[in-house]
N, CA, C and O of each residue as an XYZ file, in Angstrom:
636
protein
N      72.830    -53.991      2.349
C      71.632    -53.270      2.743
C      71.485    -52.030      1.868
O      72.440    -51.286      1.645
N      70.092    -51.799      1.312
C      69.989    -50.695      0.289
C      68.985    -50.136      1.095
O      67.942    -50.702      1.421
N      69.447    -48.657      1.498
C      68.524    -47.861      1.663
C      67.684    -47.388      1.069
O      67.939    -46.856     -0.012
N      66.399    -47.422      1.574
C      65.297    -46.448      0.988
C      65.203    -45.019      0.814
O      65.321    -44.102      1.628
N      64.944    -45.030     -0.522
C      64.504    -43.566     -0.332
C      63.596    -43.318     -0.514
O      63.015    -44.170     -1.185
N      62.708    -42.032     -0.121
C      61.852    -41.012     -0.294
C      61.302    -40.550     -1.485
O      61.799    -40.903     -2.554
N      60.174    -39.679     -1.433
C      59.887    -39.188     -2.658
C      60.639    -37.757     -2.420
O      60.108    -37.146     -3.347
N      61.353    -36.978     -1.921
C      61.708    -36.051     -1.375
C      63.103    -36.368     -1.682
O      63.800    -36.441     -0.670
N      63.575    -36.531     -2.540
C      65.469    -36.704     -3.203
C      65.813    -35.660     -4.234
O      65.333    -35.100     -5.220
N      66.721    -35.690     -3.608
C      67.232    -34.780     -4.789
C      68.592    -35.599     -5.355
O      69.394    -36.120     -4.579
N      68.732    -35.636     -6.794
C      69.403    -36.426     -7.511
C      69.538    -36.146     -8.627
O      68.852    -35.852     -9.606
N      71.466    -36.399     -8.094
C      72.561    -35.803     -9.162
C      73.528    -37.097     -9.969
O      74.542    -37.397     -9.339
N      73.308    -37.829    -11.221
C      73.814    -38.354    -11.705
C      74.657    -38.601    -13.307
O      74.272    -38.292    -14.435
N      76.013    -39.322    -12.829
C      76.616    -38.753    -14.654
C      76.903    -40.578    -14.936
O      76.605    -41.459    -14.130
N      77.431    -40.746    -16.048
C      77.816    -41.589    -16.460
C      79.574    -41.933    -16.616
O      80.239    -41.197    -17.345
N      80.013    -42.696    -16.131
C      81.365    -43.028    -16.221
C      81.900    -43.953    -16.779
O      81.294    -45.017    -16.909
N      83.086    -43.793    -17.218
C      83.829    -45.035    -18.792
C      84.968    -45.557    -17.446
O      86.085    -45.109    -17.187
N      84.242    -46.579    -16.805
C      84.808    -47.390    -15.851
C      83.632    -48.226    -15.123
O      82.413    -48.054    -15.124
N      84.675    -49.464    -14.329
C      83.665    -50.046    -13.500
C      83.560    -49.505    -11.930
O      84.342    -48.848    -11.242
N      82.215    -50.084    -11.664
C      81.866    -49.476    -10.515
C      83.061    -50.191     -9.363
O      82.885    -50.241     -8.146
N      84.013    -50.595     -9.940
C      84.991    -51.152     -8.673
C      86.139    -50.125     -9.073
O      86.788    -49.935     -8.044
N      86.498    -49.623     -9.777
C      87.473    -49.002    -10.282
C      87.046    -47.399     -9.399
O      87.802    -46.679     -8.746
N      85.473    -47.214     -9.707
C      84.931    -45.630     -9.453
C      84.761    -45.769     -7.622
O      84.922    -44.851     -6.819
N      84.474    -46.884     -7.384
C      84.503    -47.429     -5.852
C      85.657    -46.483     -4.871
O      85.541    -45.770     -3.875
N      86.935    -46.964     -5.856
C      88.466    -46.375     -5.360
C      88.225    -45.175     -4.454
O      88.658    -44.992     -3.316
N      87.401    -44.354     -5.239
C      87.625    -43.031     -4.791
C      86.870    -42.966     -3.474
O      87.049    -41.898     -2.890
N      86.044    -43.859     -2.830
C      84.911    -43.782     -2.069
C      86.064    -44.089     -0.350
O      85.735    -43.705      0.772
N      87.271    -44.800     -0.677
C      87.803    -45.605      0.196
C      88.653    -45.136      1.282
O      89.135    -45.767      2.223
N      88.758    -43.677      0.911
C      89.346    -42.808      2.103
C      88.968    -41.406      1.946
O      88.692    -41.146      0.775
N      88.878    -40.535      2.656
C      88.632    -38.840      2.922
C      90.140    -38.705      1.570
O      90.177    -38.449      0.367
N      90.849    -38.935      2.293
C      91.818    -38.311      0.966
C      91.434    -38.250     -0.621
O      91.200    -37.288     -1.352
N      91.458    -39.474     -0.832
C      90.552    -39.554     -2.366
C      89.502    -39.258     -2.471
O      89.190    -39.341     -3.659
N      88.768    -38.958     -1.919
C      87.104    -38.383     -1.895
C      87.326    -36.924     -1.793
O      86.495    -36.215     -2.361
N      88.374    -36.313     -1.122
C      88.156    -35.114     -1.394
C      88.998    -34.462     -2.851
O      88.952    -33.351     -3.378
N      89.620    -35.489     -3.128
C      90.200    -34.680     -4.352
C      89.125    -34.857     -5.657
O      89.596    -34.588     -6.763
N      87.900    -35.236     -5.598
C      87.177    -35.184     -6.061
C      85.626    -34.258     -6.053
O      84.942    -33.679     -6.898
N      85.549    -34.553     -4.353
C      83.964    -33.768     -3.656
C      84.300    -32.510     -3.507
O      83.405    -31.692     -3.724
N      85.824    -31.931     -3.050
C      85.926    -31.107     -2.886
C      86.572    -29.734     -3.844
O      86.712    -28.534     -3.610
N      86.880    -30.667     -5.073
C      88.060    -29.876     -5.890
C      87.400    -30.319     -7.283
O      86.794    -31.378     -7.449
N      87.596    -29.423     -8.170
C      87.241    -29.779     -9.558
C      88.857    -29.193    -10.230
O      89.213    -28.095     -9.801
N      89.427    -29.620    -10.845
C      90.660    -29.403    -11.814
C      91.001    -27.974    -11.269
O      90.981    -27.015    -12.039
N      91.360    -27.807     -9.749
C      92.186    -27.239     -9.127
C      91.603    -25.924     -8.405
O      92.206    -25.412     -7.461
N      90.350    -25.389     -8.923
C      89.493    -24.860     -7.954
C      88.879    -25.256     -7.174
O      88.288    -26.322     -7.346
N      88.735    -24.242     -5.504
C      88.322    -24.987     -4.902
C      86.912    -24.708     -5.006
O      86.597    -23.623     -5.496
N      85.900    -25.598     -4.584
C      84.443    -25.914     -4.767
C      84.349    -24.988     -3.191
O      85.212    -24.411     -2.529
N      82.420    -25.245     -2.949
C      82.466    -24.720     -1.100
C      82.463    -25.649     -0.292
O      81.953    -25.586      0.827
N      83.036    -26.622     -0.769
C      83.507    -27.690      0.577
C      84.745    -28.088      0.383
O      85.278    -28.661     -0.567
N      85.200    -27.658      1.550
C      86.560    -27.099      1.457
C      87.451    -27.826      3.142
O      88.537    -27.547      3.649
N      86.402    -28.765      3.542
C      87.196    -30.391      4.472
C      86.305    -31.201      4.322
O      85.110    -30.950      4.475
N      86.761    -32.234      4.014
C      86.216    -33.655      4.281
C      86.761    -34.571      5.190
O      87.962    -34.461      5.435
N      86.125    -35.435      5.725
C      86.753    -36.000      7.198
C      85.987    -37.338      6.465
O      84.923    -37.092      5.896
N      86.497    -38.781      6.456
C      85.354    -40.010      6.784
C      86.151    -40.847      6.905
O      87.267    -41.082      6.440
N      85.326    -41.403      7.744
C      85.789    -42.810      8.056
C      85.425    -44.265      7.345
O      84.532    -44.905      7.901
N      85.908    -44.720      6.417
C      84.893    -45.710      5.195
C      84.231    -46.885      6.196
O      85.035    -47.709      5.759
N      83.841    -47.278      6.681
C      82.970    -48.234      7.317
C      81.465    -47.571      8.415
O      81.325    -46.507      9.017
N      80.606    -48.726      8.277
C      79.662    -48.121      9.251
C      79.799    -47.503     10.695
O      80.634    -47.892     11.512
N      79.066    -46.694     10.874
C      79.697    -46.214     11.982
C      80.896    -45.379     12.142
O      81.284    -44.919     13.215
N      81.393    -45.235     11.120
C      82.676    -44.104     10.696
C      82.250    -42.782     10.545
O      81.323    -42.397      9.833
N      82.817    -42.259     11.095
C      82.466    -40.079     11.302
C      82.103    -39.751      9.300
O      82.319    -40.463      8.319
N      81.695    -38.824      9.395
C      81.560    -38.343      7.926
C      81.275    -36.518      8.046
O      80.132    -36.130      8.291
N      82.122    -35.768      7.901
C      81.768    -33.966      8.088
C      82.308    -33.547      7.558
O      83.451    -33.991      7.447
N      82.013    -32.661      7.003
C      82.322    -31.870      5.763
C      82.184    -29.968      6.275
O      81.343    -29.473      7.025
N      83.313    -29.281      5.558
C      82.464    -27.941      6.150
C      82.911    -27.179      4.757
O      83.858    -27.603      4.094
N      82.258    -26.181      4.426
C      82.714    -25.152      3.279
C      81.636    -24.177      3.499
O      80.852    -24.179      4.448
N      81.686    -23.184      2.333
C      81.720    -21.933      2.236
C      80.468    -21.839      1.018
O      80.671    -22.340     -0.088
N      79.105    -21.114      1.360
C      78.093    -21.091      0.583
C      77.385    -19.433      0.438
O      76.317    -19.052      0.918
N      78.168    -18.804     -0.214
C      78.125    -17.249     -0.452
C      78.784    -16.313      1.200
O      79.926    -15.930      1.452
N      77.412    -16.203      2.099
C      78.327    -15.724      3.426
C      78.468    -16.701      4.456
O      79.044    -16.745      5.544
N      77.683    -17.558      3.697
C      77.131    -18.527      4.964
C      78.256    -19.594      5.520
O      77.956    -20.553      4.809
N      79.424    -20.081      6.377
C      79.992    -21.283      6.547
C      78.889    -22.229      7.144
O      78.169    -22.040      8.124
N      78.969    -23.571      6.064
C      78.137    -24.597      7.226
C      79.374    -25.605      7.255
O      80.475    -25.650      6.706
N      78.786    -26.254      8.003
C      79.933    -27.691      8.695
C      78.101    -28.565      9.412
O      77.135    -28.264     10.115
N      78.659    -29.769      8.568
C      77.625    -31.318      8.881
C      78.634    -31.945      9.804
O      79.804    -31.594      9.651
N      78.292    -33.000     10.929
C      78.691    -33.562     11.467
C      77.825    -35.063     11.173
O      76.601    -35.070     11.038
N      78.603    -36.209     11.108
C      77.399    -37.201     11.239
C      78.044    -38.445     10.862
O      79.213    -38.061     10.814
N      78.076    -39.860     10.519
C      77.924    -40.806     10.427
C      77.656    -41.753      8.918
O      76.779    -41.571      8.073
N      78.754    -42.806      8.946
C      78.201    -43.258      7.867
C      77.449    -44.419      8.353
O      77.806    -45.060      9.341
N      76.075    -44.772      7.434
C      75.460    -45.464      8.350
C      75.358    -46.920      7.470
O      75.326    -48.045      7.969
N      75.298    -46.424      5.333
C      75.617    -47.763      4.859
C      76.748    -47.540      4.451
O      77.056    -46.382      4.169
N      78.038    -49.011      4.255
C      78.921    -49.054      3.471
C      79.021    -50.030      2.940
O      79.464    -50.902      3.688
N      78.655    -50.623      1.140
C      78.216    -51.228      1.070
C      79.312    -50.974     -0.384
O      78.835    -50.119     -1.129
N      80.540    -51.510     -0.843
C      81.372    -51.689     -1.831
C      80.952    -52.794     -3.033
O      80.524    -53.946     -2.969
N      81.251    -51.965     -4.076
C      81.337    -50.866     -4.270
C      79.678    -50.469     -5.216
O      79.650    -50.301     -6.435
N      78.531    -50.395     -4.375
C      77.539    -49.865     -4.442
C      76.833    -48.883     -4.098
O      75.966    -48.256     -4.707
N      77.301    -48.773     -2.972
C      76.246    -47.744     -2.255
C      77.307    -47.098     -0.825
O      78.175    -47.810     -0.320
N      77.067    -45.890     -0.424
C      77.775    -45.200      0.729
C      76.411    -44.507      1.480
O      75.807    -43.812      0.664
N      75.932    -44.514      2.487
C      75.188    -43.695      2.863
C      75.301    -43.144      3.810
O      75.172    -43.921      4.756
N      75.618    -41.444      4.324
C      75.398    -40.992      5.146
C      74.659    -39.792      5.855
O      74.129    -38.851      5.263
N      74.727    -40.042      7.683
C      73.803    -39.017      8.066
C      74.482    -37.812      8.359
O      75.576    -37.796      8.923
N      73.660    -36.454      7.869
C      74.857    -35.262      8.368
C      74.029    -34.709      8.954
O      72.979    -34.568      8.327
N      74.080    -34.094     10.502
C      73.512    -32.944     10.775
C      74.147    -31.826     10.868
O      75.099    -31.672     11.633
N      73.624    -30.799      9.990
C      74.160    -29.176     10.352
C      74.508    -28.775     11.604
O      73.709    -29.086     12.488
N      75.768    -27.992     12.017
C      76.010    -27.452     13.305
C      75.436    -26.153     12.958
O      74.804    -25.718     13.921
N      75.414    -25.416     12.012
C      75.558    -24.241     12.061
C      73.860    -23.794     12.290
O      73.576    -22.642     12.620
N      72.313    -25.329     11.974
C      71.135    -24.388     12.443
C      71.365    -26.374     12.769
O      72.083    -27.314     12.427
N      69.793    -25.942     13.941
C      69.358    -26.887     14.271
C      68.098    -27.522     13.681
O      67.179    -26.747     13.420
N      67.943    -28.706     13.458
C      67.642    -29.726     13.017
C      66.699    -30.817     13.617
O      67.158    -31.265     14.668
N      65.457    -31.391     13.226
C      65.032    -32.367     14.255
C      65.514    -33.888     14.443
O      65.540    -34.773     15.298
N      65.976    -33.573     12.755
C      66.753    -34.891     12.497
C      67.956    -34.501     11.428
O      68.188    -33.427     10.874
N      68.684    -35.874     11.339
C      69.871    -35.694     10.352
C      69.471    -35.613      9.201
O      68.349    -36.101      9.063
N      70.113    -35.015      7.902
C      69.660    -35.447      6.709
C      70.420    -36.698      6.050
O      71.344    -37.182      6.705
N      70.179    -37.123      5.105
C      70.951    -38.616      4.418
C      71.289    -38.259      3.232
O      70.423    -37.932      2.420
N      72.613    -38.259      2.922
C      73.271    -38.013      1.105
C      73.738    -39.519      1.282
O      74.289    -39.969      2.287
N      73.387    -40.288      0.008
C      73.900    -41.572     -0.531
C      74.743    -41.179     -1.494
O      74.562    -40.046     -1.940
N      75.686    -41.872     -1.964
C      76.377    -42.276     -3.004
C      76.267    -43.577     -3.594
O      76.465    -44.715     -3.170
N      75.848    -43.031     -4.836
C      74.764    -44.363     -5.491
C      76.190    -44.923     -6.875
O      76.719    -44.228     -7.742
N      76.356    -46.063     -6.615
C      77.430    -46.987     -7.895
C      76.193    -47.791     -8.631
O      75.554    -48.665     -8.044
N      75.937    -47.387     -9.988
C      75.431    -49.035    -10.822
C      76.012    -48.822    -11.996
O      76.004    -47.888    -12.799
N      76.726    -50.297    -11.923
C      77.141    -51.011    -13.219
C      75.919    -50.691    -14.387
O      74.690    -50.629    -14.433
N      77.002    -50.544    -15.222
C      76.314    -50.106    -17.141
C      76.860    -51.196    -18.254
O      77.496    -52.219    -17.999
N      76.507    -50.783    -19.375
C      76.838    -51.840    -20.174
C      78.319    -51.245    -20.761
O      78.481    -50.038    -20.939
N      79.284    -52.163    -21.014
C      80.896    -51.717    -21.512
C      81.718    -51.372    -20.355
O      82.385    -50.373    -20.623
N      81.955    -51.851    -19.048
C      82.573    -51.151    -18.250
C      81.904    -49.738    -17.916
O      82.603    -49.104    -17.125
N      81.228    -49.353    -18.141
C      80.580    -48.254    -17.264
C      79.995    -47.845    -16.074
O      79.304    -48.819    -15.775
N      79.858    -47.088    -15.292
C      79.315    -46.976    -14.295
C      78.394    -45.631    -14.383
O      78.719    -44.598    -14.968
N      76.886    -45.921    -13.510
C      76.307    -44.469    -13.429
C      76.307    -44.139    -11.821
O      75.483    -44.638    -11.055
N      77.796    -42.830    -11.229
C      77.253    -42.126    -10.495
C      76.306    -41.595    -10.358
O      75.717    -41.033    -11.282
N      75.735    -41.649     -8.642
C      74.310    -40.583     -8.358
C      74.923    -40.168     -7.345
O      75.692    -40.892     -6.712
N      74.661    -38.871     -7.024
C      74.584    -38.106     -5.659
C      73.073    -37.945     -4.908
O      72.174    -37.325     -5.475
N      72.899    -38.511     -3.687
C      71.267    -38.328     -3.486
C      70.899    -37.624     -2.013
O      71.074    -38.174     -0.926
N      70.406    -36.419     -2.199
C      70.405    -35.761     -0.858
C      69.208    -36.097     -0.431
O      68.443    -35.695     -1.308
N      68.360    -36.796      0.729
C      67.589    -36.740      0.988
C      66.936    -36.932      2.299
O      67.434    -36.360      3.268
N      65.525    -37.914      2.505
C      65.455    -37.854      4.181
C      64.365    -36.607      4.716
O      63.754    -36.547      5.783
N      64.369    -35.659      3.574
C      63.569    -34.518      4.196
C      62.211    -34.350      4.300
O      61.584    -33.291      4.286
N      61.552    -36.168      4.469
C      60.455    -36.633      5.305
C      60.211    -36.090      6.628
O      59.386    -35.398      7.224
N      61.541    -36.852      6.865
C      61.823    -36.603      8.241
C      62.094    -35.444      8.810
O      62.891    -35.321      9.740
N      61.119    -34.048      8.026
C      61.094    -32.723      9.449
C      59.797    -32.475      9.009
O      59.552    -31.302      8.727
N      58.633    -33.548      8.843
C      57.630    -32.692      8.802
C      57.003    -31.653      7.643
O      57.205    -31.922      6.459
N      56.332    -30.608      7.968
C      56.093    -29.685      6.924
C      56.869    -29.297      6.834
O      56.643    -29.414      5.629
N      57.853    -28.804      6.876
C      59.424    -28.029      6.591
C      60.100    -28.992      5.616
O      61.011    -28.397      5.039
N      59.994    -30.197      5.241
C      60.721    -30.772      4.578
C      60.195    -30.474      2.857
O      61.069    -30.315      2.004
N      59.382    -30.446      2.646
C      59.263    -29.866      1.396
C      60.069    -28.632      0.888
O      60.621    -28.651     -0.212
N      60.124    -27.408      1.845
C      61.095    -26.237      1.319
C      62.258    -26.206      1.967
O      62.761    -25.083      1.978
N      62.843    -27.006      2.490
C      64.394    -27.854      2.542
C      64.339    -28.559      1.594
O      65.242    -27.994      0.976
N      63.891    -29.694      0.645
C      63.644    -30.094     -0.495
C      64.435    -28.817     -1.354
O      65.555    -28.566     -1.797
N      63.681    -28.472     -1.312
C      63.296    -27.386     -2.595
C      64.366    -26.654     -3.095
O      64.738    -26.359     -4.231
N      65.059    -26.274     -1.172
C      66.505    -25.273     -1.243
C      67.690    -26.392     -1.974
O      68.553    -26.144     -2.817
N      67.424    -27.405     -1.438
C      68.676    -28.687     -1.922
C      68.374    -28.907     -3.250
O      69.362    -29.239     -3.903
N      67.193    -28.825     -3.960
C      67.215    -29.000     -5.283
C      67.968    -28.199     -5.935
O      68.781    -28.650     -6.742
N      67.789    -26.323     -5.616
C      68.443    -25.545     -6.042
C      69.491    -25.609     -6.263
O      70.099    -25.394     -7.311
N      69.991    -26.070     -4.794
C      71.623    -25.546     -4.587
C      72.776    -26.819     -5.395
O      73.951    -26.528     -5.616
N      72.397    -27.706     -5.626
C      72.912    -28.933     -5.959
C      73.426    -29.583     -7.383
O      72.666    -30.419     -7.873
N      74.760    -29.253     -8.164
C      74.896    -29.157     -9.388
C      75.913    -30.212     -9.637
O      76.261    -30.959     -8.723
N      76.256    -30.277    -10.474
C      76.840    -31.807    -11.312
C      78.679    -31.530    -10.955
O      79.601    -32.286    -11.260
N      78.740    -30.532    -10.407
C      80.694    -30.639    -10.068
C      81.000    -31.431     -9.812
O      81.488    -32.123    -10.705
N      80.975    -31.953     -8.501
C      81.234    -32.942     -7.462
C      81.844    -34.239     -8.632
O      82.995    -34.593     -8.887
N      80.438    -34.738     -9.187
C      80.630    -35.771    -10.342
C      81.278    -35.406    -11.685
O      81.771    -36.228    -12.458
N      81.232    -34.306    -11.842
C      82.330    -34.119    -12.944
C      83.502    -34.094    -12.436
O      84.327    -34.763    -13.058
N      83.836    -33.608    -11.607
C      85.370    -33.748    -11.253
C      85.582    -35.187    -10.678
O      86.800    -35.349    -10.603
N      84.836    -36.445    -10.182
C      85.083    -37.523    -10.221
C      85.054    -38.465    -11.417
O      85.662    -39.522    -11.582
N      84.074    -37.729    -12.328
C      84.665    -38.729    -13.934
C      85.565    -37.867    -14.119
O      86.332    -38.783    -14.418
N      86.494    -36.552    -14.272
C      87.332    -36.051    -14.698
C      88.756    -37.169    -14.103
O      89.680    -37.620    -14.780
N      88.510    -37.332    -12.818
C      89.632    -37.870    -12.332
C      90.009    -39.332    -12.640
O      91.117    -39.783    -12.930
N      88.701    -40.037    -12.496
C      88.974    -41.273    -13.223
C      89.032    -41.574    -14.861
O      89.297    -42.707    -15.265
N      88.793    -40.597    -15.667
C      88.884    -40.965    -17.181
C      90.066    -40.201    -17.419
O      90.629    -40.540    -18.460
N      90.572    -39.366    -16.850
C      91.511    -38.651    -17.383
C      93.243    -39.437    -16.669
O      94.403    -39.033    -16.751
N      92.661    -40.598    -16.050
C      93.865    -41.270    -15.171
C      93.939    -42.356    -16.197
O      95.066    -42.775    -16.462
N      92.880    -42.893    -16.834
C      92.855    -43.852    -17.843
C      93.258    -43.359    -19.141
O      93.279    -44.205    -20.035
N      93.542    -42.327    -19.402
C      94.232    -41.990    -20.756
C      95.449    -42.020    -21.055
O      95.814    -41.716    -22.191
């Protein structure tokens, strides 16, 4: 099942010298996902726990540190779909929300063993007029670490 998305995404993608079953690995427990989502070559990033459960219906929350602000998502994975697609719902504890938002983790096969990670925050249909400048803030805030420190980890394990 491939979720839809929105015109309202925000999307973060790199290219990787591996296959999407190899880059999959990292998707398959909180442990390996955070030494990637959460850590870049030994600093820590502002998400600073990851919790998931790899199947549908498995918990997914994350909490870190965004200048003064702590947030913590609580929520659900809703696709798990190996090694293509991860999708889940997070809602913020720290403001309230009418609905969850949806970050996917997007796998497609390239040509040579490659894979192109995406990170895709989106969903922010779903609040109405407010979803455009929630858009807007997630466009801002949203930069290529995450995925560099996951091709860091997988190309630099292959050398």
């Amino acid at each position: 099942m491939e979720t839809k998305i929105g015109e309202l995404a925000v999307r973060r993608s790199i290219e990787i010298n591996a296959s999407p079953e190899r880059v999959w690995e990292e998707f398959t427990s909180a442990e390996r996902m955070r030494l990637w989502y959460s850590t870049a070559g030994g600093v820590e990033m502002p998400c600073k726990r990851l919790e998931m459960e790899p199947w549908v219906g498995g918990k997914f929350e994350t909490e870190g540190d965004h200048g003064d602000i702590t947030f913590r998502f609580t929520g659900s994975v809703l696709v798990y779909d190996p090694p293509r697609e991860m999708t889940v719902e997070m809602n913020p504890v720290h403001v309230r929300l009418p609905a969850g938002m949806l970050l996917t983790f997007a796998l497609t096969p390239l040509e040579r063993d490659r894979t192109r990670a995406e990170i895709i925050q989106h969903g922010f249909e779903r609040f109405g007029e407010s979803g455009r400048n929630l858009y807007e803030a997630f466009e801002r805030g949203w930069d290529l670490v995450p995925l560099e420190a996951l091709k860091a980890l997988i190309e630099e394990a292959r050398s």
